[in-house]
N, C-alpha and C positions, 0 to 999 in steps of 0.2 A: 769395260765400264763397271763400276761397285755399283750395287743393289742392294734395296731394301725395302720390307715390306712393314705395314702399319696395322697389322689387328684391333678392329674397338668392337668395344660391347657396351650397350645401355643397361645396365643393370639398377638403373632408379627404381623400377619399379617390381623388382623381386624381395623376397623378405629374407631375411635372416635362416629362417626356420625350413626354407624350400633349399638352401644354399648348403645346409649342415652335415649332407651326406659328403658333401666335397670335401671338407676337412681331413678323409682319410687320406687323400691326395698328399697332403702336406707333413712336412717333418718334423717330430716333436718338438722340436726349437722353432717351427714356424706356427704349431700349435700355440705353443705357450706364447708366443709374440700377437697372435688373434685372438687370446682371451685379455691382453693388457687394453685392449683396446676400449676406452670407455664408451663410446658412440658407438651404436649400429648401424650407420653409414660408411663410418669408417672401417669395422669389421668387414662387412659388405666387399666393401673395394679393396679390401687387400686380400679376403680370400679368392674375390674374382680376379685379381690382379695376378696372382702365384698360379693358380690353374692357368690361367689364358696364358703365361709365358710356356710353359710347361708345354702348352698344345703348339703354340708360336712356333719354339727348338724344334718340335719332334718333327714338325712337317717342314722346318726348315734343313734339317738334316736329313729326314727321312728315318727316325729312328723311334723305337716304341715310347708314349707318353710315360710306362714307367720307369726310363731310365734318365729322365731327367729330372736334376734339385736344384734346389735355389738357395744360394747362399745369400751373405750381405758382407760386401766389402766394407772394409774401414772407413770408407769415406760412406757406408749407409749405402749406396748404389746397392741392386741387384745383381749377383752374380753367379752366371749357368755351369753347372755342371755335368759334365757328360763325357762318363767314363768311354764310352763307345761313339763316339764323336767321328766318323767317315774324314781321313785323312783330304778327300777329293772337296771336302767344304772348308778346307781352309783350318788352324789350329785350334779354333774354339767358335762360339757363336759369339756375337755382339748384340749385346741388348739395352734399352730402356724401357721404362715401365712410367707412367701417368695415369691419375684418375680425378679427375670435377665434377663432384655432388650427382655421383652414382654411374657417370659414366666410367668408362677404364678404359686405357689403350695398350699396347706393346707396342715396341718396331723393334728387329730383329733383321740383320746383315752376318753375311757369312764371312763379308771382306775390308770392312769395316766400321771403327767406334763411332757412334751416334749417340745422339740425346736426345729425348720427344717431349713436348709437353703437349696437352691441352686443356681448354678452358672453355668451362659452361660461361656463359653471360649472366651475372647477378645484375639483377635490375635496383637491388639494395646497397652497392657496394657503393660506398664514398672516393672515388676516383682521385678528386684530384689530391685529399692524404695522402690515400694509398701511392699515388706517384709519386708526389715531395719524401714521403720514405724510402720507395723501392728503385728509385730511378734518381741517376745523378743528376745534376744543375742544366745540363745540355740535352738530355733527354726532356725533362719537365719542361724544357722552354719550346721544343720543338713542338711535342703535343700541344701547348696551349697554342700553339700558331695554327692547329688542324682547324679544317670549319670543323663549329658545333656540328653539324650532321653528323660526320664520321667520326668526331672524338671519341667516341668511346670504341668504336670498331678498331682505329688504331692505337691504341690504350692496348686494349688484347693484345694485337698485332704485336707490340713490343714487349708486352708481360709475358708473352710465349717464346720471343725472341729471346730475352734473356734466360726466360728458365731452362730453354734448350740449348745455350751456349754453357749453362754452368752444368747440365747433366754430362753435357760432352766434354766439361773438363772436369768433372768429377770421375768419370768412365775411364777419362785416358791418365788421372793420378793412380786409377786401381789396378793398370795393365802398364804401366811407363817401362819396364821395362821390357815389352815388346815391339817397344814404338822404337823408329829411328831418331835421330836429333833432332831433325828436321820439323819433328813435331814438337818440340820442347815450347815452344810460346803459347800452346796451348794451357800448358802447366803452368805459366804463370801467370794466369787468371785474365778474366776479361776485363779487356779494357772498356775503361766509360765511354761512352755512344758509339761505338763497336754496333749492337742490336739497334741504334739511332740509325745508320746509318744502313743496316741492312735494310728496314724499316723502311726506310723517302726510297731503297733501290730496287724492293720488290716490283718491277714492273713488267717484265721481262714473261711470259708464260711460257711455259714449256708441255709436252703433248699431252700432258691428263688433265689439264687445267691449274697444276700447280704451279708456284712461283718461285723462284730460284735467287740468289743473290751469294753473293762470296767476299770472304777478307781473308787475312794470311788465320785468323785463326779459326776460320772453318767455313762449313758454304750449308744456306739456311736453307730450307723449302718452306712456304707456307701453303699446307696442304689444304685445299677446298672443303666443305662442310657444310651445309645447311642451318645444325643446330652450332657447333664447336667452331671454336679456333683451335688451330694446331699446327705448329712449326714441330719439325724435325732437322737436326742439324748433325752434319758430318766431316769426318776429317778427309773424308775425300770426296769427288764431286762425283754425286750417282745419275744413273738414269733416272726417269721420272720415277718416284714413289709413286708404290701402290699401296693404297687404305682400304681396305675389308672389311666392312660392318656385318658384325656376326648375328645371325637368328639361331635362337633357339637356346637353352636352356642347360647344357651338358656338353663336353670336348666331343660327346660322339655327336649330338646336333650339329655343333660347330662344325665337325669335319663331314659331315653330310651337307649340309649350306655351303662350304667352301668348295667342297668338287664341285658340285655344280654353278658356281659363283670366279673359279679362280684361273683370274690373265693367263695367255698362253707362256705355256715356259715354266708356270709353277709348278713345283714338286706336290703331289696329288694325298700322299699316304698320311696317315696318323702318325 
C-alpha cells in the first residue's frame, strides 16, 4: 500500500526576526526569492515552508537535513533534491508544499505523486464571487443547493479539493516522464466537477478519521483538523494519511516533538 505523511506548523504567530537565523538553511536563489517577497507573512511562510520540507525528506529518507535543496520546477511546484537519496525509498521523494495565513504544511511520499492544499477559514471572504470565479457552472450550482449551515464548510471542502487536484497535476507535468501512460489523463487537466463530485462522495471514513474518495484522475483524502481544511490528493490509493502537527520552533524542536509524537512504523532520525 503507498504512504504518506502531512507535516503542519502554525507559524502565525512567530515573527520574522525570531525566523532570520533559518535563512542560512536556504540557497542563494531561495534567499533572493525571500527578499522579493513584499509581505512578511508571506516571507514567513515560505521561509517556514523550505525548512519544514527540508526536515519532511530527511526523516523521510532518513538522511542529514543538510543534504537536502529545493528547487522549483517550471510549472513553479517544489522540487527535492537529494544527491544521497537511499535506493530502498524508492527513485526520489514526492512532495507538496501549502501555506494559509501563517499556517504551512508539506506531505511527502516515498512511492508516490501527491498534491496538498490547506485552508485557514476567513470569515471576510466573499464566497459566493470567489466561487462564480474559481468554480465552474456545476460546481457553483451544487454549493448553492448545500443548507446554509454547512455552506461555507463545503465551499472549503471543494476549494481544497481542486487546489489539490491541480498540485497533483502540476507534480506529475514536472516528473511525466516517470510516469507510465496510464497516468497521462492526469496531464490533461482537471476536469469540471471532477472535485464536485469527489465533494457529495467524501463519506466513506477510513481508520484516522479521514475521508477517502476516487476518480480515474486521482483518489482525494480530506484530512481532519479542528482549525484547517485540507485535502491531500494522489495518483495512487494510500493508507490512511498521517498529519503531524509540529511544536516547537527549530528542525531540532521539530524532531524532538516528532519521536516522541510519531505512528508506529515511522522513520525516527533527522
Amino acid at each position: 500500500m503507498y504512504s504518506a505523511v502531512i507535516w503542519l506548523v502554525d507559524g502565525s504567530g512567530w515573527s520574522n526576526q525570531m525566523l532570520s537565523p533559518w535563512l542560512a538553511c536556504l540557497t542563494v536563489e531561495e534567499q533572493l526569492r525571500y527578499t522579493r517577497f513584499i509581505r512578511p507573512l508571506r516571507q514567513r511562510e515560505f521561509l517556514i515552508g523550505r525548512v519544514l520540507l527540508r526536515f519532511a525528506i530527511a526523516r523521510l529518507g532518513s538522511v542529514a537535513f543538510s543534504d537536502v535543496s529545493i528547487a522549483t520546477a517550471e510549472t513553479g511546484a517544489p522540487v527535492a533534491i537529494v544527491p544521497r537519496w537511499p535506493a530502498t525509498k524508492g527513485d526520489r521523494p514526492h512532495i507538496s508544499l501549502s501555506h494559509s495565513r501563517g499556517w504551512v504544511a508539506c506531505a511527502v511520499s516515498a512511492d508516490t505523486t501527491i498534491g496538498l492544499d490547506i485552508e485557514l477559514p476567513d470569515p471576510d471572504r466573499d464566497f459566493p464571487a470567489l466561487a462564480a470565479v474559481a468554480f465552474g457552472v456545476s460546481e457553483s450550482k451544487w454549493l448553492s443547493r448545500q443548507p446554509e449551515a454547512v455552506r461555507t464548510a463545503e465551499f472549503y471542502k471543494l476549494w481544497c479539493a481542486k487546489e489539490a487536484l491541480f498540485k497533483l497535476s502540476s507534480n506529475v507535468n514536472s516528473q511525466l516522464t516517470q510516469f507510465e501512460r496510464n497516468n497521462e489523463g492526469i496531464n490533461e487537466g482537471i476536469n469540471e466537477g471532477m472535485s464536485e463530485r469527489m465533494s457529495e462522495r467524501m463519506s466513506e471514513p477510513v481508520n484516522d478519521g479521514s475521508k477517502e474518495t476516487s476518480d480515474q484522475e486521482g483518489h482525494l483524502y480530506a484530512i481532519p483538523h479542528q482549525q484547517l481544511f485540507a485535502c491531500l490528493c494522489s495518483t495512487h490509493p494510500l493508507a490512511a494519511p498521517s498529519l503531524i502537527e509540529l511544536a516547537g520552533d527549530s528542525p531540532y524542536a521539530w524532531s524532538q516533538y516528532a519521536d516522541r509524537h510519531l505512528p508506529d512504523g515511522m522513520p525516527s532520525a533527522l
